[in-house]
Rosetta silent file (secondary structure, phi, psi, omega in degrees, C-alpha in Angstrom):
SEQUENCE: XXXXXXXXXXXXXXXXXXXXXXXXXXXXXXXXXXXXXXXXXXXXXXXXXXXXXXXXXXXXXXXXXXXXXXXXXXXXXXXXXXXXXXXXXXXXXXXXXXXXXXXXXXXXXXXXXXXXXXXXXXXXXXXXXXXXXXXXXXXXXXXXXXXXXXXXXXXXXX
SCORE:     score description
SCORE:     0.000 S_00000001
   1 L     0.000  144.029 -145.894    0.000    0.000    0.000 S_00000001
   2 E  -102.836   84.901  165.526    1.034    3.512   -1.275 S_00000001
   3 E   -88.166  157.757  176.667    1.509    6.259    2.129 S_00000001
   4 E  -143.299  159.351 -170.741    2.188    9.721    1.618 S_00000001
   5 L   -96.477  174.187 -159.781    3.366   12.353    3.489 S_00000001
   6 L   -88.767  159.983 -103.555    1.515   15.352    5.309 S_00000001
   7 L  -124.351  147.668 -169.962    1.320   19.127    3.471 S_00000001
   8 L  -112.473  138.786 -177.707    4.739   20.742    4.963 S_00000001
   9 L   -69.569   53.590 -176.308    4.553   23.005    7.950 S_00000001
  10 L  -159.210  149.932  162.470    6.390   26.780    7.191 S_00000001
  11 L  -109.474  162.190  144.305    5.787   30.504    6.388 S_00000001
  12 L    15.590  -65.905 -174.006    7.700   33.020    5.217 S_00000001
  13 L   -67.582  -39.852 -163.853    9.423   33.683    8.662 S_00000001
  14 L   -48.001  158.437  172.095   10.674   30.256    8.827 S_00000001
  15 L  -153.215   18.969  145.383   14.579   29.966    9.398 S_00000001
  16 E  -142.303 -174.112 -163.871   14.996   26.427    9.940 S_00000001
  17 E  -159.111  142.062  176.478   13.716   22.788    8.135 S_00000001
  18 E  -143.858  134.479 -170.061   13.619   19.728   10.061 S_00000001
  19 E  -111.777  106.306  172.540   13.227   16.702    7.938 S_00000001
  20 E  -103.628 -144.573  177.496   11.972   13.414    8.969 S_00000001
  21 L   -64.141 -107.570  149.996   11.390   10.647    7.324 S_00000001
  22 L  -147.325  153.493 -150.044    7.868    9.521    6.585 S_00000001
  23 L   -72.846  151.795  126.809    5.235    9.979    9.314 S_00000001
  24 L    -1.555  163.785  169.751    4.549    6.645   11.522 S_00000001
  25 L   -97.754    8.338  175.627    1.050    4.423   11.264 S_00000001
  26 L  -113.563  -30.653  173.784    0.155    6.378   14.144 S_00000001
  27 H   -54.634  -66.842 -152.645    0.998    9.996   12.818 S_00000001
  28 H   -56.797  -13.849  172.965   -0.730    9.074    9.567 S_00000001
  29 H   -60.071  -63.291 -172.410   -3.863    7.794   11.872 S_00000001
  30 H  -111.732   51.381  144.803   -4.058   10.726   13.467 S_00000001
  31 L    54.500   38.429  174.825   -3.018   13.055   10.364 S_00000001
  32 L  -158.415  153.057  161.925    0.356   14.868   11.885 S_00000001
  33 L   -31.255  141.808  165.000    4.106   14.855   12.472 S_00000001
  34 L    10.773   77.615 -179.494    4.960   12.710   15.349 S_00000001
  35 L  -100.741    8.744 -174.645    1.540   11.779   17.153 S_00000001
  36 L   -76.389  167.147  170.244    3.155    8.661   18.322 S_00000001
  37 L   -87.172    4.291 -175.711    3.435    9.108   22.307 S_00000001
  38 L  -105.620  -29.678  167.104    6.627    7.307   22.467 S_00000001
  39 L   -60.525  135.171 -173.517    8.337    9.746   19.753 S_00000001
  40 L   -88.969   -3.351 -178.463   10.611   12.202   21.525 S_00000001
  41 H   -55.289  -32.928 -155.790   10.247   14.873   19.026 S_00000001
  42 H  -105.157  -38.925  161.912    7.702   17.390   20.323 S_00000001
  43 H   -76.700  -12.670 -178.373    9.382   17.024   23.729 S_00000001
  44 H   -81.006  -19.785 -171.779   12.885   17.444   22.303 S_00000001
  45 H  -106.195   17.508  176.265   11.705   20.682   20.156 S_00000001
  46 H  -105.566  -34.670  173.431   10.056   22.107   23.103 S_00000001
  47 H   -61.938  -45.674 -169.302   13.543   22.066   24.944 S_00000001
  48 L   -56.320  -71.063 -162.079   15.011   23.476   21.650 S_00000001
  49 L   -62.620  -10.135 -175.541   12.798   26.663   21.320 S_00000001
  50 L    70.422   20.549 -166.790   12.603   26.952   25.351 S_00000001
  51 L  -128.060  131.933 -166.971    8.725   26.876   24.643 S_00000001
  52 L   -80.476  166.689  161.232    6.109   24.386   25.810 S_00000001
  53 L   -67.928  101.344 -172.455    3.916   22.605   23.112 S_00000001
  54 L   -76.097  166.589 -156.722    0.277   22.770   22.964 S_00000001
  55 L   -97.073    4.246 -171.493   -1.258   19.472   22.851 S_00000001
  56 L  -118.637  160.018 -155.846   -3.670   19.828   19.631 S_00000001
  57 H   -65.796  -44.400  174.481   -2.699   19.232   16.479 S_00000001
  58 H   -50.975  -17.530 -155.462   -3.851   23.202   14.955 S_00000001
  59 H  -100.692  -47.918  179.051   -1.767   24.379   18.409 S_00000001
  60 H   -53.378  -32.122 -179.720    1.527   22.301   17.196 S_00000001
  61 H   -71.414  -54.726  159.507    1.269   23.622   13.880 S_00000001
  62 H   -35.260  -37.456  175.697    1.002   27.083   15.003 S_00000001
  63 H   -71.663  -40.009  123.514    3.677   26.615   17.332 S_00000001
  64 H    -5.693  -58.137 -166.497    6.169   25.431   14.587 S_00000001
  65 H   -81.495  -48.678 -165.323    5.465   28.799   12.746 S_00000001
  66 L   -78.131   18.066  167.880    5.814   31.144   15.563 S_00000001
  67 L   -88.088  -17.441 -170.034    8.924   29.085   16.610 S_00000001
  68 L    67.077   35.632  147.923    9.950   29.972   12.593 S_00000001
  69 E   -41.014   96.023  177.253    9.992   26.308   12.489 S_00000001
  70 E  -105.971  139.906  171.982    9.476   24.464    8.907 S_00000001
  71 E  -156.888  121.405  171.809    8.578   20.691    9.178 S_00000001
  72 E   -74.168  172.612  155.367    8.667   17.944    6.578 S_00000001
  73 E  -121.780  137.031  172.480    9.028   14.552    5.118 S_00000001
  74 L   -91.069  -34.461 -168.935   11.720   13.982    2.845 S_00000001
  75 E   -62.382  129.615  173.815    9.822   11.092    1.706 S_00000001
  76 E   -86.282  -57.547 -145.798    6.655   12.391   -0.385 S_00000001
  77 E  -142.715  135.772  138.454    5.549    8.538   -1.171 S_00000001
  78 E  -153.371 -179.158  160.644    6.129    5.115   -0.389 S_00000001
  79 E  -128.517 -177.359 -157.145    5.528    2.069    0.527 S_00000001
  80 E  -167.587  164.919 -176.124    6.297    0.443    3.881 S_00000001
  81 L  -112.824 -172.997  175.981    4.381   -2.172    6.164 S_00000001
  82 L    20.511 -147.791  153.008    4.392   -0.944    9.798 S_00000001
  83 L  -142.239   50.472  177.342    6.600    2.068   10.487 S_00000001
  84 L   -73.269  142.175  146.717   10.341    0.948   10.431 S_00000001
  85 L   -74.186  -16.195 -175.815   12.274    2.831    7.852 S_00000001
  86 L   -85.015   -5.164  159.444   14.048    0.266    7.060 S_00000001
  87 L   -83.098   18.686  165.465   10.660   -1.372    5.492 S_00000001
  88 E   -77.211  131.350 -103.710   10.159    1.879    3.032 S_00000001
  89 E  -175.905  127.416  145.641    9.898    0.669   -0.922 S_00000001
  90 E    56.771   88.079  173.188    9.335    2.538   -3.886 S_00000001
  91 E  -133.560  147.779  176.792    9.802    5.829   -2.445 S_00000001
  92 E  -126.429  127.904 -151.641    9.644    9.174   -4.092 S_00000001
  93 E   -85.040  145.710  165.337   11.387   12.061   -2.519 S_00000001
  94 L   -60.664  137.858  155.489    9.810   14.899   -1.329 S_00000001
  95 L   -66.462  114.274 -169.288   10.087   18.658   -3.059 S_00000001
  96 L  -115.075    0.554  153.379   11.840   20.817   -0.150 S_00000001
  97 L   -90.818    2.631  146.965   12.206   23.248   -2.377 S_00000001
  98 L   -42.551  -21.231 -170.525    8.914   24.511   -1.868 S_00000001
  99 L   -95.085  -53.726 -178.466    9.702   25.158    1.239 S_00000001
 100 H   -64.292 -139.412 -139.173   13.915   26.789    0.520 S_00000001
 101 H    -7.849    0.085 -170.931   12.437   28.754   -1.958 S_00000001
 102 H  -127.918  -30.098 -146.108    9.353   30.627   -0.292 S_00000001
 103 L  -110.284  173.532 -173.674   10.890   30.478    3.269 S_00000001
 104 L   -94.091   64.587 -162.426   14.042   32.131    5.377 S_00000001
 105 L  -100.202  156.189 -169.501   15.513   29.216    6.215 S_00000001
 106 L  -108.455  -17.672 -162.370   19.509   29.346    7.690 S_00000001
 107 L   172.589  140.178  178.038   19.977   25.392    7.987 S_00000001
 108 E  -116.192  139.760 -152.853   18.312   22.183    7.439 S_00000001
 109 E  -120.533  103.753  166.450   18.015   19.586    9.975 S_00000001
 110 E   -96.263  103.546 -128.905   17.472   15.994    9.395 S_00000001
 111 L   -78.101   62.346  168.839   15.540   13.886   12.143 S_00000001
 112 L   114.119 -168.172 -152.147   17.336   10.692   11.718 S_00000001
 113 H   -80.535  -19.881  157.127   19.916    8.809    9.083 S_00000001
 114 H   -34.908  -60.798  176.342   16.734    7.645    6.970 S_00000001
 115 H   -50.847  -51.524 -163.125   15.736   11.200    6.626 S_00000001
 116 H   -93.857   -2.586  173.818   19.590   12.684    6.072 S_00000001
 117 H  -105.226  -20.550  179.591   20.683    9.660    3.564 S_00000001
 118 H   -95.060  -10.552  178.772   17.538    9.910    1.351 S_00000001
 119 H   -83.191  -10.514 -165.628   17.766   14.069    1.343 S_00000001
 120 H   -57.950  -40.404 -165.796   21.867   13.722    0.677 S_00000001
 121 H   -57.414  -47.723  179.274   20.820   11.119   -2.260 S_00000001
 122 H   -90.391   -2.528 -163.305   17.993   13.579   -4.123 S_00000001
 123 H  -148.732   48.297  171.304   19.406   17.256   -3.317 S_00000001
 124 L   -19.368  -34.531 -160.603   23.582   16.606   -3.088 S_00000001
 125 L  -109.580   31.925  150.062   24.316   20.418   -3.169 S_00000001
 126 L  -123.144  139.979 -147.860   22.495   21.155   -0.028 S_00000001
 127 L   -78.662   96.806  172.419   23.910   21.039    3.115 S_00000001
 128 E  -111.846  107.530 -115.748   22.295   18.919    5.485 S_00000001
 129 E  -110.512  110.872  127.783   22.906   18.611    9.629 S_00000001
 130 L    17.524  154.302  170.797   22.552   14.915   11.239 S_00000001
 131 L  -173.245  135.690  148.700   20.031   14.566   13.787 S_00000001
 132 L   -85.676  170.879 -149.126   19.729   11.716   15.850 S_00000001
 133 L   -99.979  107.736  169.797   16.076   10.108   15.372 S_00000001
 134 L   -70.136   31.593  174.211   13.566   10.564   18.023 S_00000001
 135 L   -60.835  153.629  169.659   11.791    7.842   17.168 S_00000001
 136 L   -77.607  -10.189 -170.703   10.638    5.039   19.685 S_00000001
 137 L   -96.629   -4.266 -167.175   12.542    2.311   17.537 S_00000001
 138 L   -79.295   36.831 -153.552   15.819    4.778   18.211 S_00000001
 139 L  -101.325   73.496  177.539   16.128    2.990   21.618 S_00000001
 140 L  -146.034  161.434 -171.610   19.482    3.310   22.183 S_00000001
 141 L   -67.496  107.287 -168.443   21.415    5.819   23.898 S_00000001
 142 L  -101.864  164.370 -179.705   20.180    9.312   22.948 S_00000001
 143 L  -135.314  160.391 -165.167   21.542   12.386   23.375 S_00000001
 144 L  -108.094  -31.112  174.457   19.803   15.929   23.107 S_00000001
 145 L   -51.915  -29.913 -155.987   22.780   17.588   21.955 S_00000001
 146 L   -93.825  -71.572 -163.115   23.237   17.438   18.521 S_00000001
 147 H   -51.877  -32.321  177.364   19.435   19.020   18.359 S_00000001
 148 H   -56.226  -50.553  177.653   20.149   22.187   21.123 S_00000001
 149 H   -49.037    3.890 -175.954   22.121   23.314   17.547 S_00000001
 150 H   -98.747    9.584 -175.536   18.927   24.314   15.941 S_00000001
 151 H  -103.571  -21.793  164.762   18.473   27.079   18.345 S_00000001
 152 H   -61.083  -24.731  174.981   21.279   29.154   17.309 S_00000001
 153 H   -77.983  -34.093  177.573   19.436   29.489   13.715 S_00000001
 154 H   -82.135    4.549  164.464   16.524   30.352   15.264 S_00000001
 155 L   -72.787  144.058  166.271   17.927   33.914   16.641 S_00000001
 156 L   -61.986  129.077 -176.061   17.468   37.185   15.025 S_00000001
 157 L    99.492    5.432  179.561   20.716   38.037   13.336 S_00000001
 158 L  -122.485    0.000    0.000   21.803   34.934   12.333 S_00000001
């Protein structure tokens, strides 16, 4: 079966891109970026921005813009049983330049090695920063660190 990813998340204003993968069978249930409760994302990007998270999906999305937030799928299409990346098939890469091309963005962020090996593979001459993957299958020793770099992009003047 054929999944697709959700409508990408940025204004104008934006000044960073965060990339995952392709949403989860529980995102895509309930029709947003990282709705699983075991994904660490929404608590790790509430630490980034210093800002708490509202809990409904219109309040995350908001929050994302006034954080000047952009958030993505690299994957537009594929297909995949469960929601391992390493079961993703047939996949057709997301445009992200809809997003670099309307939005301010300083630096693109990719939320784990799915995400940062399929954007190196379609868009070579953009620069793209590691992330480890807050995923619940990431269950290994995470660190927070790597991700605290997205906050320097999100100051005025940089």
């Amino acid at each position: 079966m054929t999944i697709y990813s959700f409508k990408p998340v940025y204004d104008s204003n934006s000044r960073v891109l965060i990339l995952g993968s392709m949403a989860s069978v529980k995102s895509l249930e309930k029709g947003f970026y990282y709705m699983h409760p075991q994904n660490k994302f929404w608590r790790v990007i509430s630490q980034v921005a210093n800002s708490p998270v509202p809990d409904s999906i219109e309040g995350k999305r908001q929050w994302l813009l006034d954080n000047r937030i952009a958030l993505m799928d690299i994957i537009y299409s594929c297909e995949r049983k469960g929601s391992l990346d390493s079961d993703i098939k047939n996949l057709m890469p997301n445009d992200i330049m809809q997003v670099l091309d309307k939005a301010d963005i300083k630096a693109v962020f990719c939320n784990g090695r799915k995400s940062y090996d399929t954007a190196k593979k379609y868009y070579p001459e953009i620069e793209f920063n590691y992330l480890p993957s807050t995923s619940p299958a990431n269950a290994g020793a995470w660190n927070i660190e790597p991700w605290l770099n997205i906050t320097e992009y999100l100051q005025d003047g940089n």
